[in-house]
Chimera marker file (.cmm) of the C-alpha trace (Angstrom):
<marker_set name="trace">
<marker id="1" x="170.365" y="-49.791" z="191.880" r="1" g="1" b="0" radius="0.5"/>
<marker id="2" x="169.056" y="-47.965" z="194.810" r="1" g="1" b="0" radius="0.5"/>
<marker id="3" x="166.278" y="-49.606" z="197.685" r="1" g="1" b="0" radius="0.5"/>
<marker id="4" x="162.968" y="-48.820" z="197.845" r="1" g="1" b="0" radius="0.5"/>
<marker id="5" x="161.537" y="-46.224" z="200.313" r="1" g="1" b="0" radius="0.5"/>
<marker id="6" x="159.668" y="-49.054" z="202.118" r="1" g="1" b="0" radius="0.5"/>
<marker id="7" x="162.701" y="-51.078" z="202.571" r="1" g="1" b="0" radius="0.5"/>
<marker id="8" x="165.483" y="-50.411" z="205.007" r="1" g="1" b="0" radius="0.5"/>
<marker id="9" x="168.944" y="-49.111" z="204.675" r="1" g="1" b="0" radius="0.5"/>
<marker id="10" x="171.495" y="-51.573" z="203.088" r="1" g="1" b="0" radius="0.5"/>
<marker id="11" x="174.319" y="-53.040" z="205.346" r="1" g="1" b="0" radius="0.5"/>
<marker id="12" x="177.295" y="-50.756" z="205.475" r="1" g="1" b="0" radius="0.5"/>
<marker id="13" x="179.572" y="-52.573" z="203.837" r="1" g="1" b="0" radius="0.5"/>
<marker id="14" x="177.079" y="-52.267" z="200.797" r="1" g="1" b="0" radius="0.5"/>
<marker id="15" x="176.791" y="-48.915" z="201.187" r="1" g="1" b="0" radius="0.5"/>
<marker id="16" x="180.307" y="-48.233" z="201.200" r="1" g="1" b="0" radius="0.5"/>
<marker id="17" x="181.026" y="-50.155" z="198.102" r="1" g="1" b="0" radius="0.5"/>
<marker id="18" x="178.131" y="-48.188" z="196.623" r="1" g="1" b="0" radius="0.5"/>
<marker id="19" x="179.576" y="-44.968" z="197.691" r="1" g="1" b="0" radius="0.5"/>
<marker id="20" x="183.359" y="-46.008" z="196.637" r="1" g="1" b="0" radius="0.5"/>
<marker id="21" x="182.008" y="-46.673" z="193.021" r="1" g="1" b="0" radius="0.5"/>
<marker id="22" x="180.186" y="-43.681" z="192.609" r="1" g="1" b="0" radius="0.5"/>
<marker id="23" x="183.246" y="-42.040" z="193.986" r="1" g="1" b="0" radius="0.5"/>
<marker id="24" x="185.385" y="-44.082" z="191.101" r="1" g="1" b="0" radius="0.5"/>
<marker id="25" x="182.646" y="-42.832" z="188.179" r="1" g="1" b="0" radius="0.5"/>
<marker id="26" x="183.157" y="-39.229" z="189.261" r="1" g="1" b="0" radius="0.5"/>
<marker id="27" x="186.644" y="-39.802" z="189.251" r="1" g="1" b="0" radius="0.5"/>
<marker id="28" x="186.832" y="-41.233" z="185.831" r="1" g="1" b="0" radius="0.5"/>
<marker id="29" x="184.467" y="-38.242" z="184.225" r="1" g="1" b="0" radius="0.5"/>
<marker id="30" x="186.167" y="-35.505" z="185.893" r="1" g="1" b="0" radius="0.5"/>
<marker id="31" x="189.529" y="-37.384" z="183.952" r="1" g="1" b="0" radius="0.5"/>
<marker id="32" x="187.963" y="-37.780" z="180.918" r="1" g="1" b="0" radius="0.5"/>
<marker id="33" x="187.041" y="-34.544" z="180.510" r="1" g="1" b="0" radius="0.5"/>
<marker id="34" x="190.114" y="-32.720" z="182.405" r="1" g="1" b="0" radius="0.5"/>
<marker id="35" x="192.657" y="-34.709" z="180.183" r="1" g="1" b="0" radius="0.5"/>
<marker id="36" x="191.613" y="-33.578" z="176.590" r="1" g="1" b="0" radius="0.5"/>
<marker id="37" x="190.939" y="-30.576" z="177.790" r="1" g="1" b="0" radius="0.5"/>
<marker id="38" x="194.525" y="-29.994" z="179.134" r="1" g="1" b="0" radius="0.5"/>
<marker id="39" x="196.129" y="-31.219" z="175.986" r="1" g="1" b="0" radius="0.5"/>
<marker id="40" x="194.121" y="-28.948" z="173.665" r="1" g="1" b="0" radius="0.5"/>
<marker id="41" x="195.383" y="-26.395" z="175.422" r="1" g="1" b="0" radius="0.5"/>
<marker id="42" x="198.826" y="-27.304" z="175.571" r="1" g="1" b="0" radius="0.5"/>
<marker id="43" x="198.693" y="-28.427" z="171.713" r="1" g="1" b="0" radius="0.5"/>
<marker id="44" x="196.822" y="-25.448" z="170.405" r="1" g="1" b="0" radius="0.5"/>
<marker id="45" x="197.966" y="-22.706" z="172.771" r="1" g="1" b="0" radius="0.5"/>
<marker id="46" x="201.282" y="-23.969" z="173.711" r="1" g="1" b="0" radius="0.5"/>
<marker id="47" x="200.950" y="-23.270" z="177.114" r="1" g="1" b="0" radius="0.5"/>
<marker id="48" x="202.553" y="-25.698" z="179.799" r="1" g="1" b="0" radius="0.5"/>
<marker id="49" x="200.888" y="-28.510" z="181.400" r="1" g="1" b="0" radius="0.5"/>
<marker id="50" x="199.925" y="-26.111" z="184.858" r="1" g="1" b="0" radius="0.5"/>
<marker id="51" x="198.578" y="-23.340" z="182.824" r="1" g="1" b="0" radius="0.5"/>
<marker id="52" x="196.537" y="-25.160" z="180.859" r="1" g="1" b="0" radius="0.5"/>
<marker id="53" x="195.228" y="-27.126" z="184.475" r="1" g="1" b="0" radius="0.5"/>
<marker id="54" x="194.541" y="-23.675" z="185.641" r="1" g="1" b="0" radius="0.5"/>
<marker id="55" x="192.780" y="-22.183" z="182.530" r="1" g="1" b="0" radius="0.5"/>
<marker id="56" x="191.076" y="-25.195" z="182.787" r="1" g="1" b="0" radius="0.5"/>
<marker id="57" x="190.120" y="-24.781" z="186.201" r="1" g="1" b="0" radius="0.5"/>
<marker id="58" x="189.121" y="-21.052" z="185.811" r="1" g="1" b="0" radius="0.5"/>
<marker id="59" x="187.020" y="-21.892" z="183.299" r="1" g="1" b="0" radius="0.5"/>
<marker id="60" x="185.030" y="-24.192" z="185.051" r="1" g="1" b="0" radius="0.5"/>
<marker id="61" x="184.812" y="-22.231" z="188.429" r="1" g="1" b="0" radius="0.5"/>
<marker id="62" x="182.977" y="-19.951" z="185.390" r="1" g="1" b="0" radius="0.5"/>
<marker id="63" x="180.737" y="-21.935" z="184.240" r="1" g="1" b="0" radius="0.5"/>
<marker id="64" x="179.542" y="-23.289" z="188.084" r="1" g="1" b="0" radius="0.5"/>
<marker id="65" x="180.211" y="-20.013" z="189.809" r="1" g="1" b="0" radius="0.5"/>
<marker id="66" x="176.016" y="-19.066" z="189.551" r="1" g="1" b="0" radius="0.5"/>
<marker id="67" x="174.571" y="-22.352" z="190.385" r="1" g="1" b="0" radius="0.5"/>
<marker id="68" x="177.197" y="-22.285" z="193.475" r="1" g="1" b="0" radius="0.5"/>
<marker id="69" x="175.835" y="-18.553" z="194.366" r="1" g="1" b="0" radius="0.5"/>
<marker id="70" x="172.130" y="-19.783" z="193.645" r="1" g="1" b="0" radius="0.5"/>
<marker id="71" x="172.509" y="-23.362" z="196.041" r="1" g="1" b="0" radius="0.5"/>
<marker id="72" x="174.221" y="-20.940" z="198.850" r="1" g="1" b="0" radius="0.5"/>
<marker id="73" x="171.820" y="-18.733" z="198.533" r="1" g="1" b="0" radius="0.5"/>
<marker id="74" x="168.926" y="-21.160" z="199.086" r="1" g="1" b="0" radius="0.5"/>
<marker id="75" x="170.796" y="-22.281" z="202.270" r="1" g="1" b="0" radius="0.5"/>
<marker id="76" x="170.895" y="-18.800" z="203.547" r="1" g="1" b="0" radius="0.5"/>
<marker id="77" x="167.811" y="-17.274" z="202.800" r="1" g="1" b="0" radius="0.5"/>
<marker id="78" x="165.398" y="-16.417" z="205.193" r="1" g="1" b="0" radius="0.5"/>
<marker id="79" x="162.061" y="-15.872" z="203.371" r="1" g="1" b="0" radius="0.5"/>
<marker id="80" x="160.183" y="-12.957" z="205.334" r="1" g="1" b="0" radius="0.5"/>
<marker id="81" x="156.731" y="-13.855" z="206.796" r="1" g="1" b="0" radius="0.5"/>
<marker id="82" x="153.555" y="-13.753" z="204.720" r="1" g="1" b="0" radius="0.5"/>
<marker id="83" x="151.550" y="-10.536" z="205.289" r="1" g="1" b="0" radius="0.5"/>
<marker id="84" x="147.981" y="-10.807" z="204.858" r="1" g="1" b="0" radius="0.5"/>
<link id1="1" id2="2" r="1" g="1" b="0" radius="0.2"/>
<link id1="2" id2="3" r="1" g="1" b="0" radius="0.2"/>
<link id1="3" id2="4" r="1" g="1" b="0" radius="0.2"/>
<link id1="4" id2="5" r="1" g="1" b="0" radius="0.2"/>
<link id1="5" id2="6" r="1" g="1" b="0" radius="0.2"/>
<link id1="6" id2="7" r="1" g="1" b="0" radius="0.2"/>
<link id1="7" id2="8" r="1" g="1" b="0" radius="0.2"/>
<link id1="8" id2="9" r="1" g="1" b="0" radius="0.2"/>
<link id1="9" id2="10" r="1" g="1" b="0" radius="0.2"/>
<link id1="10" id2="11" r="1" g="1" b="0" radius="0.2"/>
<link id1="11" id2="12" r="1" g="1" b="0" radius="0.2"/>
<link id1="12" id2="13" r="1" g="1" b="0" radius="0.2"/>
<link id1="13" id2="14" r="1" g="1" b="0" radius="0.2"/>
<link id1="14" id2="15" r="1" g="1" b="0" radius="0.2"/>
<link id1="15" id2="16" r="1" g="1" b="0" radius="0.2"/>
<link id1="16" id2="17" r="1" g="1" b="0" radius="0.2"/>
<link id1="17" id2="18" r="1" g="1" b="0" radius="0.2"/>
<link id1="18" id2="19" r="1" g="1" b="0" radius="0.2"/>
<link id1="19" id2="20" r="1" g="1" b="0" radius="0.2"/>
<link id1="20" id2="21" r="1" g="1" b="0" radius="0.2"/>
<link id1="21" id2="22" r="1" g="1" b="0" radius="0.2"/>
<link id1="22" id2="23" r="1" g="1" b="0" radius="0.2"/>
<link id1="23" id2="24" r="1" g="1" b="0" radius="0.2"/>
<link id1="24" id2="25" r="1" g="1" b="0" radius="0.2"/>
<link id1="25" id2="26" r="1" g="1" b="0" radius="0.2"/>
<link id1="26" id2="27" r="1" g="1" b="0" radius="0.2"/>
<link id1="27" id2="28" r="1" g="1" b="0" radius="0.2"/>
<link id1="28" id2="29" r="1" g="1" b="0" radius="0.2"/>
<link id1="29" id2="30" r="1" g="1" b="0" radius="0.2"/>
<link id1="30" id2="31" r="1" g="1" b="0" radius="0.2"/>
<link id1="31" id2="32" r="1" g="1" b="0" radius="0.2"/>
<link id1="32" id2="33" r="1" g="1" b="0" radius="0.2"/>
<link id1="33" id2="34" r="1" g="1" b="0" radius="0.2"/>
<link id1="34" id2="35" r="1" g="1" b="0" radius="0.2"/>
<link id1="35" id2="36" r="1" g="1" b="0" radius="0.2"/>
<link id1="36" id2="37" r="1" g="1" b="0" radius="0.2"/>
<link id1="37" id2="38" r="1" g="1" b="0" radius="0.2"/>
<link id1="38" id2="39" r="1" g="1" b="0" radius="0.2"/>
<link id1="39" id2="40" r="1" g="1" b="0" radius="0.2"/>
<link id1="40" id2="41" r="1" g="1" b="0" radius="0.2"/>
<link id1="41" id2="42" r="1" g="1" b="0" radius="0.2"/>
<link id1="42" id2="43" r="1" g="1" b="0" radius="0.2"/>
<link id1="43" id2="44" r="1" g="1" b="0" radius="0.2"/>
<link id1="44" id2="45" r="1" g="1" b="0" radius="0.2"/>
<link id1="45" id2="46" r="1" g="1" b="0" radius="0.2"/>
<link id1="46" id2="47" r="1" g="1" b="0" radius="0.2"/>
<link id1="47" id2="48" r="1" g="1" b="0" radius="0.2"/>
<link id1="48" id2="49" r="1" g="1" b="0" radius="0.2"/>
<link id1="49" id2="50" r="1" g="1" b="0" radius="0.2"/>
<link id1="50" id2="51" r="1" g="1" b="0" radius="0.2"/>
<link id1="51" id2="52" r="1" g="1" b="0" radius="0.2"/>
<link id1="52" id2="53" r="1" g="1" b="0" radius="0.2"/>
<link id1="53" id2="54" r="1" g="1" b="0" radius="0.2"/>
<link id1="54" id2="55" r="1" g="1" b="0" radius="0.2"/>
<link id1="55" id2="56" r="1" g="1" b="0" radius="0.2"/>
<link id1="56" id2="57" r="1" g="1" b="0" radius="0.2"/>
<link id1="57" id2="58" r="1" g="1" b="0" radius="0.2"/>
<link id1="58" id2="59" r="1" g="1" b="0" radius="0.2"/>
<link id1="59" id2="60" r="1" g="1" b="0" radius="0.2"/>
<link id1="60" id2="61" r="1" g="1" b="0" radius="0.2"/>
<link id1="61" id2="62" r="1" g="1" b="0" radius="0.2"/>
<link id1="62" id2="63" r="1" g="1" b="0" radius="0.2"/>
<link id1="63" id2="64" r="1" g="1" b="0" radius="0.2"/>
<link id1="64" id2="65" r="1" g="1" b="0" radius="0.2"/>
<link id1="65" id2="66" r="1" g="1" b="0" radius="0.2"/>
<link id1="66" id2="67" r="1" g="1" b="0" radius="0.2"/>
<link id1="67" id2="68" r="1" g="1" b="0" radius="0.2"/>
<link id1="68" id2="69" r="1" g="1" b="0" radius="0.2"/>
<link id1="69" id2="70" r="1" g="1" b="0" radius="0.2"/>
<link id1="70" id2="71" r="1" g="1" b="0" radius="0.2"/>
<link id1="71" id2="72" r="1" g="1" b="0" radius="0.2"/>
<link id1="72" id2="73" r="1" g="1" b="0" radius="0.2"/>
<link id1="73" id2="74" r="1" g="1" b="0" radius="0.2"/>
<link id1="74" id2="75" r="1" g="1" b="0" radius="0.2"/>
<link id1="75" id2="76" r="1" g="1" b="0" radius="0.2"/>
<link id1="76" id2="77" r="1" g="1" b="0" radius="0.2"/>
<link id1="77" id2="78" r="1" g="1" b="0" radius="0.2"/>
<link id1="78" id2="79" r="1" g="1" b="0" radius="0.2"/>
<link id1="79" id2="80" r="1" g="1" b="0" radius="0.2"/>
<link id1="80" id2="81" r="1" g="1" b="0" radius="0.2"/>
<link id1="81" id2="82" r="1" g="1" b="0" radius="0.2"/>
<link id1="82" id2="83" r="1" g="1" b="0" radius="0.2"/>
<link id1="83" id2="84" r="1" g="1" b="0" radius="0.2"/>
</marker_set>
C-alpha cells in the first residue's frame, strides 16, 4: 500500500486519494462503533439520543484521557542532562 523508503514520494493527487480514504475508514469505524453504542444506551437506559452521544463521548475521553497525558507529555519533556 505504502512506497518504499528508497522510492520517492507519490504524486499528490495519489496522495490525496490515499489520505481521503484513510480519512473515509476512520470515518466508517468511528460510526460503527458510535452507532450501537448510542442505541444501547438509548434502548437499555432510556436516555435520549444527546445523552447517550455524550455518555458516549465521556466515556471515551476516559478511556484515551492517559495515553493523551502520556503523548503530551513526551512532547514536553525536557530530559535533564546526564551526570557522570
Amino acid at each position: 500500500m505504502y512506497e518504499p523508503k528508497p522510492h520517492p514520494p507519490i504524486p499528490r493527487r495519489r496522495f490525496v486519494r490515499r489520505l481521503l480514504l484513510h480519512i473515509a475508514a476512520a470515518l466508517a469505524l468511528f460510526l460503527v462503533s458510535l452507532l450501537p453504542g448510542m442505541a444501547g444506551y438509548a434502548y437499555f437506559e432510556h436516555l435520549p439520543w444527546r445523552d447517550a452521544f455524550l455518555v458516549f463521548l465521556v466515556g471515551a475521553g476516559l478511556i484515551f484521557a492517559p495515553v493523551v497525558h502520556r503523548v503530551m507529555h513526551k512532547f514536553h519533556w525536557e530530559q535533564e542532562p546526564q551526570r557522570r
